[in-house]
PDB file of N, CA, C and O in Angstrom:
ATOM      1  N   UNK A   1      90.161  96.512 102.968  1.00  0.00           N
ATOM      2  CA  UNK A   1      89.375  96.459 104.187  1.00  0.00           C
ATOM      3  C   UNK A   1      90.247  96.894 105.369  1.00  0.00           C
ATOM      4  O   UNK A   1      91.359  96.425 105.612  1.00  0.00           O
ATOM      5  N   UNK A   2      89.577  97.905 106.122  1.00  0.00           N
ATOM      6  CA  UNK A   2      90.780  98.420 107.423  1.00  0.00           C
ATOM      7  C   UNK A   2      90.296  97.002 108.422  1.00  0.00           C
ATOM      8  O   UNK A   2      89.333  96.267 108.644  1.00  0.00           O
ATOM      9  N   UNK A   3      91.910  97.272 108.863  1.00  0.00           N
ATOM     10  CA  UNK A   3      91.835  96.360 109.905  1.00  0.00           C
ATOM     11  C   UNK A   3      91.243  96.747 111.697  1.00  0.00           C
ATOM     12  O   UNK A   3      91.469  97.846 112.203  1.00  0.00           O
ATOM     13  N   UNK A   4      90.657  95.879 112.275  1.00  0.00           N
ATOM     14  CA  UNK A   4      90.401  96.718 113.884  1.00  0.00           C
ATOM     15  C   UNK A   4      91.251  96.745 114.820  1.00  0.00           C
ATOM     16  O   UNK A   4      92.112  95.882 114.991  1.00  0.00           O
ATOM     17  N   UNK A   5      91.077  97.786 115.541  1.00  0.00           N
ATOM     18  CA  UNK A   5      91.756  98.063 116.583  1.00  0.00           C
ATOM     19  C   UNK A   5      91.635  97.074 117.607  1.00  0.00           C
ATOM     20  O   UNK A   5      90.456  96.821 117.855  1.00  0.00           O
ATOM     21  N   UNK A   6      92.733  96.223 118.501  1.00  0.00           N
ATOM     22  CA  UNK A   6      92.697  95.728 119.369  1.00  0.00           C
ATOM     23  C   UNK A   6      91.663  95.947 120.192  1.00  0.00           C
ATOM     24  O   UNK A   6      91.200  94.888 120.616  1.00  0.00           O
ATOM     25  N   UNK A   7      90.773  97.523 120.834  1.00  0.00           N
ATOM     26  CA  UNK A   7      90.252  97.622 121.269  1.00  0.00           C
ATOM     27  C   UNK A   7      88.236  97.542 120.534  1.00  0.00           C
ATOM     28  O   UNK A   7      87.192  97.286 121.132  1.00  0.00           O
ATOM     29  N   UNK A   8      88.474  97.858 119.226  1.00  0.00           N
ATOM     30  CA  UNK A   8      87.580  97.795 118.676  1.00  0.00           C
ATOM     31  C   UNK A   8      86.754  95.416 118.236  1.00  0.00           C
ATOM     32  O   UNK A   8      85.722  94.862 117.857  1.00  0.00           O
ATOM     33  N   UNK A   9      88.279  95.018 118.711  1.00  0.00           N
ATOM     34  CA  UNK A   9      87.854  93.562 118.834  1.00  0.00           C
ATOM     35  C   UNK A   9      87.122  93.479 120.066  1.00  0.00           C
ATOM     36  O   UNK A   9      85.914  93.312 120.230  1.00  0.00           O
ATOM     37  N   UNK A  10      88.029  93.619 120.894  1.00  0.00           N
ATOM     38  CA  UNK A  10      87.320  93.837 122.556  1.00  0.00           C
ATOM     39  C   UNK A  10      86.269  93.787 122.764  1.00  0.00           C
ATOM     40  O   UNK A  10      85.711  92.861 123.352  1.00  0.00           O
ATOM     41  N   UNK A  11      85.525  95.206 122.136  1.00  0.00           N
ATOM     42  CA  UNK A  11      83.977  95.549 122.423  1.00  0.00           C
ATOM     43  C   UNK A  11      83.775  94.729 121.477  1.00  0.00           C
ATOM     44  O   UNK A  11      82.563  94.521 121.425  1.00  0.00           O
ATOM     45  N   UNK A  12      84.218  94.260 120.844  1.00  0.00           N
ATOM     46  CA  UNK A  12      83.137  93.902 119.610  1.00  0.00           C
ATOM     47  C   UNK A  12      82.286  92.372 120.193  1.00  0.00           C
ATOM     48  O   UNK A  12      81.117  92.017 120.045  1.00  0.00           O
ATOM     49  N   UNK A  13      83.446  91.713 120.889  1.00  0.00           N
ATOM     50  CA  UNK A  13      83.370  90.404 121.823  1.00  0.00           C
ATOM     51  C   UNK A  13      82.433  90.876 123.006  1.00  0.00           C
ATOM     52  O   UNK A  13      81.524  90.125 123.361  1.00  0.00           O
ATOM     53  N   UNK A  14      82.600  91.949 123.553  1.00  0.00           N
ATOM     54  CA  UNK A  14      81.880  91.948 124.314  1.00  0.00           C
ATOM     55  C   UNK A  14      80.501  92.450 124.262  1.00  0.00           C
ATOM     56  O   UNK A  14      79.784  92.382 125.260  1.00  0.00           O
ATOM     57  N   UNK A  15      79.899  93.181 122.645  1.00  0.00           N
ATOM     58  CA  UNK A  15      79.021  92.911 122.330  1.00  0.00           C
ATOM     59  C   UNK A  15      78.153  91.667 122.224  1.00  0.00           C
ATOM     60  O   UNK A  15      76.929  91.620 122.347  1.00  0.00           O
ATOM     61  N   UNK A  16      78.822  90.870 122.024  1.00  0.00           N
ATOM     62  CA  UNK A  16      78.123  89.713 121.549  1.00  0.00           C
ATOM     63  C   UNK A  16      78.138  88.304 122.430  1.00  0.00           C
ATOM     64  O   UNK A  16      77.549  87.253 122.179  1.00  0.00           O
ATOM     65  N   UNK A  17      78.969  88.618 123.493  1.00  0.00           N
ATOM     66  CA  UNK A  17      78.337  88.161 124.828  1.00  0.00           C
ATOM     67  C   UNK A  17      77.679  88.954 125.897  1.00  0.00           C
ATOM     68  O   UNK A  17      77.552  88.520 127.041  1.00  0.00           O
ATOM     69  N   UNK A  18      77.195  90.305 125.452  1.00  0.00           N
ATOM     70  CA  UNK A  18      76.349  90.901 126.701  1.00  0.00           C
ATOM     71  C   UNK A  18      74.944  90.315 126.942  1.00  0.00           C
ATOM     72  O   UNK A  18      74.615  90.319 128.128  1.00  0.00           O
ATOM     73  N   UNK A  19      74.198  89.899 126.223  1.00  0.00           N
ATOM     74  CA  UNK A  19      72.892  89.475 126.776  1.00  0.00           C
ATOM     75  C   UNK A  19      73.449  88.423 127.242  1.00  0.00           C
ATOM     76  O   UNK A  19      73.073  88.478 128.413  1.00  0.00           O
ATOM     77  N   UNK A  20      74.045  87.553 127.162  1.00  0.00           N
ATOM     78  CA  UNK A  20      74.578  86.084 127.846  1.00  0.00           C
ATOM     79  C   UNK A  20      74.651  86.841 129.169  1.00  0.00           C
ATOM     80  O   UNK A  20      73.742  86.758 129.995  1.00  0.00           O
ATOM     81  N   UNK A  21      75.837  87.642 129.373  1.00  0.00           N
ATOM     82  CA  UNK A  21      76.467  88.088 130.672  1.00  0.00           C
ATOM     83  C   UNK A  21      75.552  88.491 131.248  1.00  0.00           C
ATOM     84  O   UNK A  21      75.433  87.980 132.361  1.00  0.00           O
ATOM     85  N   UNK A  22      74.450  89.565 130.860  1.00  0.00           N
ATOM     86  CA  UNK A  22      73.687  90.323 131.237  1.00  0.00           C
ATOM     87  C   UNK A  22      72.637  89.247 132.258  1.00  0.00           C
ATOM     88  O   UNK A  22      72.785  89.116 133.473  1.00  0.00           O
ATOM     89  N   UNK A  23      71.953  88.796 131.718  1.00  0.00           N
ATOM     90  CA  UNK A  23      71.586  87.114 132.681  1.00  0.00           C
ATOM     91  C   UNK A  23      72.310  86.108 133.446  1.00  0.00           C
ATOM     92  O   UNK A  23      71.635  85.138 133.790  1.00  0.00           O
ATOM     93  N   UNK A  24      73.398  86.124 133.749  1.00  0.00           N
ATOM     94  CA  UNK A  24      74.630  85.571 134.578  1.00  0.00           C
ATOM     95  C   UNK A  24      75.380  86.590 135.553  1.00  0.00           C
ATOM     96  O   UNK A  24      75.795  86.469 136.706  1.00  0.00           O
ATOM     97  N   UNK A  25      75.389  87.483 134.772  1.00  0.00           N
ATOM     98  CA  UNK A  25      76.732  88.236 135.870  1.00  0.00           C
ATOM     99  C   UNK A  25      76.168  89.912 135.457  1.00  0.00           C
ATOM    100  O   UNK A  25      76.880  90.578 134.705  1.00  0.00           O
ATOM    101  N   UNK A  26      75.262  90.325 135.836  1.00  0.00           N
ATOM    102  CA  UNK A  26      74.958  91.723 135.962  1.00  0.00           C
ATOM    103  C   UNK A  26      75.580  92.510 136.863  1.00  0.00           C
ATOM    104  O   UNK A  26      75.560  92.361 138.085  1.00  0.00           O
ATOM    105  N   UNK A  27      76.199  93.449 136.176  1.00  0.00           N
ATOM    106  CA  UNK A  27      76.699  94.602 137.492  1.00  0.00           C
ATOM    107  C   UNK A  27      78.152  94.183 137.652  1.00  0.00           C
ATOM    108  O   UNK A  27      78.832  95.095 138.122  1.00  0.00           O
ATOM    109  N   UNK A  28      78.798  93.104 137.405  1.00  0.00           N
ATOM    110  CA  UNK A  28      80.288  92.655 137.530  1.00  0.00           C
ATOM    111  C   UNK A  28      81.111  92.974 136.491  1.00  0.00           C
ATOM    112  O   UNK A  28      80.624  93.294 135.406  1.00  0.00           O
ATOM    113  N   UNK A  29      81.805  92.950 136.595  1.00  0.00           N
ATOM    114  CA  UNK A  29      83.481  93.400 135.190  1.00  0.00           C
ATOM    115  C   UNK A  29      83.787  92.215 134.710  1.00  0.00           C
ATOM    116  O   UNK A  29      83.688  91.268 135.490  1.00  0.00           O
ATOM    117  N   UNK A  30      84.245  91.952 133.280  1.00  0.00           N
ATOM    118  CA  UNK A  30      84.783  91.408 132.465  1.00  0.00           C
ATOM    119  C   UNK A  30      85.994  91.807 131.680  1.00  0.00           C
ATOM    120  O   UNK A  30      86.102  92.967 131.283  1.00  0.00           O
ATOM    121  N   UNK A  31      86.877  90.939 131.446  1.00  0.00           N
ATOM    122  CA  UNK A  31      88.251  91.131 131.557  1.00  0.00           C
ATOM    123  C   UNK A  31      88.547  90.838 129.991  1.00  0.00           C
ATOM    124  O   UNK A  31      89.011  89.701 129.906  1.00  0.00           O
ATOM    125  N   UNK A  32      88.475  91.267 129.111  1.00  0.00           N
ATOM    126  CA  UNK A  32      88.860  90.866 127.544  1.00  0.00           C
ATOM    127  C   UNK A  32      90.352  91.261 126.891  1.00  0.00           C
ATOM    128  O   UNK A  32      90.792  92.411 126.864  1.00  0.00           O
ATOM    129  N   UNK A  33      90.895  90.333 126.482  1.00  0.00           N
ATOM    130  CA  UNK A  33      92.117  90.904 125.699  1.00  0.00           C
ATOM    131  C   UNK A  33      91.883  89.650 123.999  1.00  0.00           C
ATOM    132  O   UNK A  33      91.743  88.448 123.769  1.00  0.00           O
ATOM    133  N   UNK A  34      91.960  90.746 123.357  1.00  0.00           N
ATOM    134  CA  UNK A  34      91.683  90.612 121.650  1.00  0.00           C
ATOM    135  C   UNK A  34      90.104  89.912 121.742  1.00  0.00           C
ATOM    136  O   UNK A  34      88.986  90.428 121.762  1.00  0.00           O
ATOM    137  N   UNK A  35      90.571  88.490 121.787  1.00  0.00           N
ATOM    138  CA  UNK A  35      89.057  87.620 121.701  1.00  0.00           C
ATOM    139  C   UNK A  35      89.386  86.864 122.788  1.00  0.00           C
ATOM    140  O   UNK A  35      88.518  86.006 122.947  1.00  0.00           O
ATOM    141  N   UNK A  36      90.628  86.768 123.967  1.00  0.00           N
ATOM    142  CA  UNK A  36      89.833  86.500 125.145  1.00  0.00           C
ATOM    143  C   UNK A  36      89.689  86.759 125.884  1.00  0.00           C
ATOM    144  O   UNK A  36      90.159  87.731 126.476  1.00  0.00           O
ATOM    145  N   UNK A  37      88.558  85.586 126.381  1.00  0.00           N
ATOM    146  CA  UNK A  37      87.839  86.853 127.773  1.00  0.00           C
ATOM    147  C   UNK A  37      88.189  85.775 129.286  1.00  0.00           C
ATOM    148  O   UNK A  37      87.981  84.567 129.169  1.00  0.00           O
ATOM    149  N   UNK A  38      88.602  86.217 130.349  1.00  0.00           N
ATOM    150  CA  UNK A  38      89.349  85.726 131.527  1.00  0.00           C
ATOM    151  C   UNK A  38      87.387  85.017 131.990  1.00  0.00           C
ATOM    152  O   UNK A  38      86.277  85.443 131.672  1.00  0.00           O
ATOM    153  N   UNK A  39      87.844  83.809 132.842  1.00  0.00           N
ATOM    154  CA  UNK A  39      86.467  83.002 132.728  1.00  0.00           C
ATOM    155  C   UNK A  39      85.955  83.302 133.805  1.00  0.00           C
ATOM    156  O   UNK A  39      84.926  82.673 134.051  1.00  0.00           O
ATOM    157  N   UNK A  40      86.249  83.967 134.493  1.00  0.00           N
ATOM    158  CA  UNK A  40      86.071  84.452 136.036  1.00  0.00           C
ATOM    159  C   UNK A  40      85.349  86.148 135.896  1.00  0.00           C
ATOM    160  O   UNK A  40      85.746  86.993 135.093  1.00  0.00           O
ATOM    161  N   UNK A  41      84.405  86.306 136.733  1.00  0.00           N
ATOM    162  CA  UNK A  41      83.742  87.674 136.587  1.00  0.00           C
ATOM    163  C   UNK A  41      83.510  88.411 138.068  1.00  0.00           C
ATOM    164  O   UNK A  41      82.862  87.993 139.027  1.00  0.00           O
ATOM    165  N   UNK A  42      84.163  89.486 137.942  1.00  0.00           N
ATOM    166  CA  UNK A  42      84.373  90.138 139.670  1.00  0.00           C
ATOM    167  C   UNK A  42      83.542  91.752 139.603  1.00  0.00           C
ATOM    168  O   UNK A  42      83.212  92.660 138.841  1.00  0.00           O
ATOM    169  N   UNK A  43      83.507  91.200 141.294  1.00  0.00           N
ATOM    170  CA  UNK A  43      82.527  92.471 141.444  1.00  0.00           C
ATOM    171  C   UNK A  43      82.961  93.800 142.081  1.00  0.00           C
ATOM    172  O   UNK A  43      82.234  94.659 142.580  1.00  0.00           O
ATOM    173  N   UNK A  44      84.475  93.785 141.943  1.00  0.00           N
ATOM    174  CA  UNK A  44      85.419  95.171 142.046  1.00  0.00           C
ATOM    175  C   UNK A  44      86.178  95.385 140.527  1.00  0.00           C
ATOM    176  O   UNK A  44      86.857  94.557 139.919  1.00  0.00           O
ATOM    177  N   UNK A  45      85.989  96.134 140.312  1.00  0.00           N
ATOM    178  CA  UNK A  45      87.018  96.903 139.048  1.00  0.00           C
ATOM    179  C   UNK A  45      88.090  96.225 139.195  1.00  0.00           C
ATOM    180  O   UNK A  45      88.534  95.432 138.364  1.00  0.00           O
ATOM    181  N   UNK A  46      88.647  96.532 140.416  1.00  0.00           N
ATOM    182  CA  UNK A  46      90.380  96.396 141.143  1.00  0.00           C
ATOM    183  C   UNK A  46      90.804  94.895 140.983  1.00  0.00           C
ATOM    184  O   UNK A  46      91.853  94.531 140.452  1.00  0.00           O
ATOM    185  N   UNK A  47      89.845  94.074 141.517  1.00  0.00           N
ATOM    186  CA  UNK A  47      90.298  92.952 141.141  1.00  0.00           C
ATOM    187  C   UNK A  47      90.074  92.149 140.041  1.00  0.00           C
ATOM    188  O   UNK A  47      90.664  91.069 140.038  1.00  0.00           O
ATOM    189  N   UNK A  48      88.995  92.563 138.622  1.00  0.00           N
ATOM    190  CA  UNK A  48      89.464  92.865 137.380  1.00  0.00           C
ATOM    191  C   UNK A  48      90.516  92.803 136.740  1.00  0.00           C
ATOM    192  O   UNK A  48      90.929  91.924 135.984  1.00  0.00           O
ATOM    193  N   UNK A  49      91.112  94.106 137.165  1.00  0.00           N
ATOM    194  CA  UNK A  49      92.143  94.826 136.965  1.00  0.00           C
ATOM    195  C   UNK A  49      93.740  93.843 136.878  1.00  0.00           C
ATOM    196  O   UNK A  49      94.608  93.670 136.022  1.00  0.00           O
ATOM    197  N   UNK A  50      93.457  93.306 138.490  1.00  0.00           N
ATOM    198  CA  UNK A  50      94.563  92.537 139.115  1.00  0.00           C
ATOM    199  C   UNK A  50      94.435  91.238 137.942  1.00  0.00           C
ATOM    200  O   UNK A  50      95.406  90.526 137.689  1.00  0.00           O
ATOM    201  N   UNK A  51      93.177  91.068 137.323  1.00  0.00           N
ATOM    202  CA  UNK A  51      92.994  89.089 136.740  1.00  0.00           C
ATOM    203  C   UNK A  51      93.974  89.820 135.773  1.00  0.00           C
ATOM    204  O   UNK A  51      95.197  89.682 135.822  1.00  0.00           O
ATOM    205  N   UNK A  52      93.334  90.581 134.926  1.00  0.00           N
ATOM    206  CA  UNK A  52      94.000  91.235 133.589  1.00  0.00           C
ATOM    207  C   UNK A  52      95.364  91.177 133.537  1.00  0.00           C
ATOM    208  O   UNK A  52      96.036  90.628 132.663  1.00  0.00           O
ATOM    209  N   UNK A  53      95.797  91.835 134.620  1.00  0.00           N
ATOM    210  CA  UNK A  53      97.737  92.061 134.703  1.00  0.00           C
ATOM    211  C   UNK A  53      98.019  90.530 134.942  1.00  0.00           C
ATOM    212  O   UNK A  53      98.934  90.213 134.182  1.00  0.00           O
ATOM    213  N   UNK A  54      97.628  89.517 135.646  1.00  0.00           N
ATOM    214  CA  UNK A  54      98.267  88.205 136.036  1.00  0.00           C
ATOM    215  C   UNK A  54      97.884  87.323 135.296  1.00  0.00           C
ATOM    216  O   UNK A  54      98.283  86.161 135.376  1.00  0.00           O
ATOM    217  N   UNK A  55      96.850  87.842 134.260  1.00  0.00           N
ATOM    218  CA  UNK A  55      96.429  87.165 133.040  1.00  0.00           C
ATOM    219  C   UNK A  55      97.099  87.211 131.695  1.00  0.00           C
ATOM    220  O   UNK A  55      97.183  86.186 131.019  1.00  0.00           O
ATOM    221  N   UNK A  56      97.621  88.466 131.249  1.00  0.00           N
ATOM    222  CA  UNK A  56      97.596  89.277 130.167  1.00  0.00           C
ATOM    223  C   UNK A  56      99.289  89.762 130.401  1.00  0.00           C
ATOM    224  O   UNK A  56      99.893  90.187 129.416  1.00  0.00           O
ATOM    225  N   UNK A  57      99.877  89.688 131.508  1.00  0.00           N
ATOM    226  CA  UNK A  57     100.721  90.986 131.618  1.00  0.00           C
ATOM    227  C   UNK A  57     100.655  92.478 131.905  1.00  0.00           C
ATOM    228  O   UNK A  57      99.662  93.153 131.633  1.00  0.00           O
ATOM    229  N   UNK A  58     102.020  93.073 132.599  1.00  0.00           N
ATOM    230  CA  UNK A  58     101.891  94.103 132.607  1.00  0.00           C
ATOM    231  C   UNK A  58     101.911  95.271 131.291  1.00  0.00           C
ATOM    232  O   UNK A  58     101.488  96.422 131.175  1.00  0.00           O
ATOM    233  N   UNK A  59     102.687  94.248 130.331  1.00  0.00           N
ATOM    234  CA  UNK A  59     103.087  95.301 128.823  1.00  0.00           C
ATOM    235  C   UNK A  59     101.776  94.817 127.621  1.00  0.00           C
ATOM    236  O   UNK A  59     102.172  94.759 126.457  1.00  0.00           O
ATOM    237  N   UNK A  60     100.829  94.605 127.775  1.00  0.00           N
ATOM    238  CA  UNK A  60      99.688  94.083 126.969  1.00  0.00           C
ATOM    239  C   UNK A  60      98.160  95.097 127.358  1.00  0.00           C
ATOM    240  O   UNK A  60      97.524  95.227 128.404  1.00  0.00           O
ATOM    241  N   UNK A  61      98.033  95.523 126.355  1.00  0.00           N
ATOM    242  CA  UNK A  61      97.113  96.313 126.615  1.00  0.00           C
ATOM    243  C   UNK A  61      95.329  95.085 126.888  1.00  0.00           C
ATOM    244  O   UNK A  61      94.998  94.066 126.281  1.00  0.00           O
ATOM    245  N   UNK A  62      94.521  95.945 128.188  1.00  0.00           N
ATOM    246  CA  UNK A  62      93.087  94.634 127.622  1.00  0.00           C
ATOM    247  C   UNK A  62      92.229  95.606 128.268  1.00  0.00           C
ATOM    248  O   UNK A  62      92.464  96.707 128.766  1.00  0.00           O
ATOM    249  N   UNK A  63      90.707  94.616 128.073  1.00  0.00           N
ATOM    250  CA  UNK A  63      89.592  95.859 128.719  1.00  0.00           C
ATOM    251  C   UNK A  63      89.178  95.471 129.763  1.00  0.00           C
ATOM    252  O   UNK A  63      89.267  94.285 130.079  1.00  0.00           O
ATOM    253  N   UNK A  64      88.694  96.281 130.449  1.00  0.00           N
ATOM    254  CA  UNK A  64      87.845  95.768 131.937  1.00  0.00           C
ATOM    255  C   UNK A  64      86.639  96.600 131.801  1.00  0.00           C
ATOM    256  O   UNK A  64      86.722  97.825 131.884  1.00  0.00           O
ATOM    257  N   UNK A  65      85.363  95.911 131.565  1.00  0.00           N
ATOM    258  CA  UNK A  65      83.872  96.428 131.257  1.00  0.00           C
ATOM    259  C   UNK A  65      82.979  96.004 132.032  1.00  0.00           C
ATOM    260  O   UNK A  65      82.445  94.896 132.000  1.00  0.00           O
ATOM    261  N   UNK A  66      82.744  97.044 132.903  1.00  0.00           N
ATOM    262  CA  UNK A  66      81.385  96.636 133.620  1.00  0.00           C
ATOM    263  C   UNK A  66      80.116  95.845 132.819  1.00  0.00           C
ATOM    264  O   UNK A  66      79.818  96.515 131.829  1.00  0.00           O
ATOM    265  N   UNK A  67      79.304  94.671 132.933  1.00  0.00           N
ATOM    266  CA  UNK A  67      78.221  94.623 132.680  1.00  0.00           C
ATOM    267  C   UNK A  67      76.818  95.090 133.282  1.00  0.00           C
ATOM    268  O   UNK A  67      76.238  94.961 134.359  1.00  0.00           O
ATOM    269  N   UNK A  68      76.523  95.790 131.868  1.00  0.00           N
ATOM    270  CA  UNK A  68      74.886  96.321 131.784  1.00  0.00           C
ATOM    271  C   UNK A  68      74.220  96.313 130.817  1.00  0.00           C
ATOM    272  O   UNK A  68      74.610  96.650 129.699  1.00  0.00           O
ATOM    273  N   UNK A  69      72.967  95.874 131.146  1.00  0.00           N
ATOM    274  CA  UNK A  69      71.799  96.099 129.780  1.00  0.00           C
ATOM    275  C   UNK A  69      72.457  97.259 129.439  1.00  0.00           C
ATOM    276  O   UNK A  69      73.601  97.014 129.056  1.00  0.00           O
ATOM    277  N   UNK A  70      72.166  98.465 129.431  1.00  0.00           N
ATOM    278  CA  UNK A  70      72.579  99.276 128.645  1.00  0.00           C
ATOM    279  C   UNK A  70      73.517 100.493 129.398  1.00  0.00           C
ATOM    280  O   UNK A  70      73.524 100.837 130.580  1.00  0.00           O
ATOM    281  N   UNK A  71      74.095 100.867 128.546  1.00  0.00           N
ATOM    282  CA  UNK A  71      75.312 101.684 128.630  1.00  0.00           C
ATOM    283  C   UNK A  71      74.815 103.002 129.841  1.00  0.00           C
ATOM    284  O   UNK A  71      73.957 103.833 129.542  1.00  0.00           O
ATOM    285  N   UNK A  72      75.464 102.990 131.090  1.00  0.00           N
ATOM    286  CA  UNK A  72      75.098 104.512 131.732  1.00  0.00           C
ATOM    287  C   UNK A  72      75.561 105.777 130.476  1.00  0.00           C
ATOM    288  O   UNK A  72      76.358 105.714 129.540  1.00  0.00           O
ATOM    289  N   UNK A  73      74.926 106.566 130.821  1.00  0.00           N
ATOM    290  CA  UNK A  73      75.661 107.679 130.699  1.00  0.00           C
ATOM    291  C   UNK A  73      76.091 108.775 131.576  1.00  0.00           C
ATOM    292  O   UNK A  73      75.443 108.942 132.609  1.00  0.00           O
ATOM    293  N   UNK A  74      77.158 109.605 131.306  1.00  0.00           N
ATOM    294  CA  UNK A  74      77.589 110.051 132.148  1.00  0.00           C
ATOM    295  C   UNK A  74      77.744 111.541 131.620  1.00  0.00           C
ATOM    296  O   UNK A  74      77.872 111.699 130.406  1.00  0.00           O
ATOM    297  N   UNK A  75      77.740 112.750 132.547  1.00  0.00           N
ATOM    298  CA  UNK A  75      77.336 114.386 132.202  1.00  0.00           C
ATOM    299  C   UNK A  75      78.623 114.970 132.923  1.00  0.00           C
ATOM    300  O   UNK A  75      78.821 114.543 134.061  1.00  0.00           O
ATOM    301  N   UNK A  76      79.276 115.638 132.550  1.00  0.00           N
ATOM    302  CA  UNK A  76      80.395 116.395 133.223  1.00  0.00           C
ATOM    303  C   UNK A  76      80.193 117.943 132.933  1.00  0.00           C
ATOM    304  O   UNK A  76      80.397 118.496 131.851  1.00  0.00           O
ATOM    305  N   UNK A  77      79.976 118.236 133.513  1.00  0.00           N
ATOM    306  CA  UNK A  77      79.371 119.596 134.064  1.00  0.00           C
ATOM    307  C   UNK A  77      80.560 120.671 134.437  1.00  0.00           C
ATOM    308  O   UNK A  77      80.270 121.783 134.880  1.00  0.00           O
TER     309      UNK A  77
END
């Protein structure tokens, strides 16, 4: 059985709290590293960003994911 990618845990967590989030905290970022997730939810990327590093470290990789019902997409032209 392959094992997952640090990042493939990530989403995977954050699959399975998006309808939770999605009814609590729409439109804000969530901060995940492996399976955890920082308990606090912000409504700048940046300060995300900032929980993650003072959470996690600077040498630790984690995610910062906007919540949405569903995924934008995006066209680069």
């Amino acid at each position: 059985m392959e094992t997952a990618t640090p990042l493939q845990t990530e989403l995977k967590v954050f699959e399975e709290h998006r309808q939770e989030w999605v009814r609590s905290h729409l439109g804000k970022f969530v901060v995940i590293q492996d399976r955890n997730v920082v308990q606090d939810f912000f409504d700048e990327f940046e300060d995300a960003f900032r929980a993650g590093i003072r959470k996690f470290g600077g040498d630790r990789d984690f995610l910062v994911k906007q919540i949405w019902k569903t995924q934008p997409v995006y066209f680069v032209v």
